[in-house]
C-alpha positions as YAML, in Angstrom:
chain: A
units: angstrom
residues:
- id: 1
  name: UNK
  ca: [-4.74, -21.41, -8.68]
- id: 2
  name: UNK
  ca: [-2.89, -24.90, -10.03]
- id: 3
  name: UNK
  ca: [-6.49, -25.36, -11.76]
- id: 4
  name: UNK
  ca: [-6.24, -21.67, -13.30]
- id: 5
  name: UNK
  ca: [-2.52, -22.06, -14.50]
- id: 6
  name: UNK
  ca: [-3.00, -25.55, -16.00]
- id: 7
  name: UNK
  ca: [0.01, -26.76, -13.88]
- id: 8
  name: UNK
  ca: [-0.06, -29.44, -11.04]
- id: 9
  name: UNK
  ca: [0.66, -27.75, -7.11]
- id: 10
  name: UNK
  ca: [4.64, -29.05, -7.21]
- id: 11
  name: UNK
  ca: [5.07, -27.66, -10.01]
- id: 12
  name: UNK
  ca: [3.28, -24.55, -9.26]
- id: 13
  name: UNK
  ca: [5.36, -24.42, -5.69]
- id: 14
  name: UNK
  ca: [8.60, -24.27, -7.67]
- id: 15
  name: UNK
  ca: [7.62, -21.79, -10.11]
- id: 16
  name: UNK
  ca: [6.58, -19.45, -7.31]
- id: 17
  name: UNK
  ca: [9.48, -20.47, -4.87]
- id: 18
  name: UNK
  ca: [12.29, -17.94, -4.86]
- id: 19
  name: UNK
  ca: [11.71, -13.87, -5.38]
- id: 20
  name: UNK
  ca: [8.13, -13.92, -3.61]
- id: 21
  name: UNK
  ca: [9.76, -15.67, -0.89]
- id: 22
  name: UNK
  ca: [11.80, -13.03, -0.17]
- id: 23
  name: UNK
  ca: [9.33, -10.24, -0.87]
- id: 24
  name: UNK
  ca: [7.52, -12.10, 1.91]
- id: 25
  name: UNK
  ca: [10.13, -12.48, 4.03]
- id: 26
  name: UNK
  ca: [11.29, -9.09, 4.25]
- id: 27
  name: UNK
  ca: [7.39, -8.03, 4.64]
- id: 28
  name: UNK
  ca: [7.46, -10.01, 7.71]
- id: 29
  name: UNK
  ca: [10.88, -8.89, 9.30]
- id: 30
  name: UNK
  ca: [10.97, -8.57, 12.84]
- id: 31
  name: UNK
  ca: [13.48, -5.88, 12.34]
- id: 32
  name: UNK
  ca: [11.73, -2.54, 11.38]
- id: 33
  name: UNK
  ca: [14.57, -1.13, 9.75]
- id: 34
  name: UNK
  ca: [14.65, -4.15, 7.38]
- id: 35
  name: UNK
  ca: [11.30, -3.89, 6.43]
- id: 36
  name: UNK
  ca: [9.62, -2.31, 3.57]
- id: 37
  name: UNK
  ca: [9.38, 1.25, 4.61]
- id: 38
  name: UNK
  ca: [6.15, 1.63, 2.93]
- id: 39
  name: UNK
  ca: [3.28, -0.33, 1.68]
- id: 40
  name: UNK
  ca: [3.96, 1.25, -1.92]
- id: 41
  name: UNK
  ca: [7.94, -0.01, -1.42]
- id: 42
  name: UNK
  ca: [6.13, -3.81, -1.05]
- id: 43
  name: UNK
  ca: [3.65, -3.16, -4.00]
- id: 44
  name: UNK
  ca: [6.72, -1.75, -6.36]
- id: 45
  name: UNK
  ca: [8.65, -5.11, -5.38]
- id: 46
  name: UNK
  ca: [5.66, -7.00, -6.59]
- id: 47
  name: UNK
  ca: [5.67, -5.70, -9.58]
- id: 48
  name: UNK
  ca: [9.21, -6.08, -10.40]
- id: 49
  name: UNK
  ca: [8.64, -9.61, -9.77]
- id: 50
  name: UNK
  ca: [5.84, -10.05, -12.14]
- id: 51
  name: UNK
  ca: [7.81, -7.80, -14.42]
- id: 52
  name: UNK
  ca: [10.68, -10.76, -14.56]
- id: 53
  name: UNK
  ca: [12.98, -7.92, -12.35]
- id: 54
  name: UNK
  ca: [15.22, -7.85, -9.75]
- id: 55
  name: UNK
  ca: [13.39, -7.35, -6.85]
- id: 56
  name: UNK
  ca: [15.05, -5.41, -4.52]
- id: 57
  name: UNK
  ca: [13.91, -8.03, -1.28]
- id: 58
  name: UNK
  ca: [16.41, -10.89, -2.53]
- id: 59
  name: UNK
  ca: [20.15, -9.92, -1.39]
- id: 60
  name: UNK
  ca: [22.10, -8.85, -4.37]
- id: 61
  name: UNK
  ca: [24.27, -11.38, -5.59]
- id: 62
  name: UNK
  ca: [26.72, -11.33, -8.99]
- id: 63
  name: UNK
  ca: [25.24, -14.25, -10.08]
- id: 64
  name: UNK
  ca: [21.60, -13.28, -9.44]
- id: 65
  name: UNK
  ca: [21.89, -9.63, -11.22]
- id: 66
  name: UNK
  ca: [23.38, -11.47, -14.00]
- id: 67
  name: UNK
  ca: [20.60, -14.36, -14.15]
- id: 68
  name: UNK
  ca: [17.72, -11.95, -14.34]
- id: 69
  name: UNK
  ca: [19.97, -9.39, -16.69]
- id: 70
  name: UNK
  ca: [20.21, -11.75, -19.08]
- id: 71
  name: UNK
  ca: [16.76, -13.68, -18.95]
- id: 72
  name: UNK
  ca: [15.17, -9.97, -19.88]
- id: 73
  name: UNK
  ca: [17.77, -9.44, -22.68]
- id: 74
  name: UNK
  ca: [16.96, -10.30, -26.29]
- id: 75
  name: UNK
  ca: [19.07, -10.06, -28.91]
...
């Protein structure tokens, strides 16, 4: 993948640190109810990620919303 991207593994690890951690994360959940509720819920998140989105895994924040808001904004 590093070899495919042109980038070295750290830097690839930060680059894909963050959003698909949580996606993952909630995936995994122990807790049913905090799971995706469907396997098209997961794939939606996934593409709102490679989208640039907010994915809907990460807990909403002001800061966050406002981060991605503005990163898909031109002017």
């Amino acid at each position: 993948m590093s070899e495919h991207r042109r980038s070295q593994p750290p830097k690839l690890i930060r680059e894909v640190r963050g959003d698909l951690d949580w996606i993952v994360i909630k995936a995994m959940e122990k807790d049913r109810s905090r799971r995706y509720q469907t396997a098209n819920g997961l794939a939606m998140d996934i593409g709102r990620y490679l989208a640039g989105e907010v994915v809907l895994a990460r807990p909403p924040s002001s800061l966050y919303k406002f981060g991605s808001f503005s990163c898909g904004t031109s002017f």
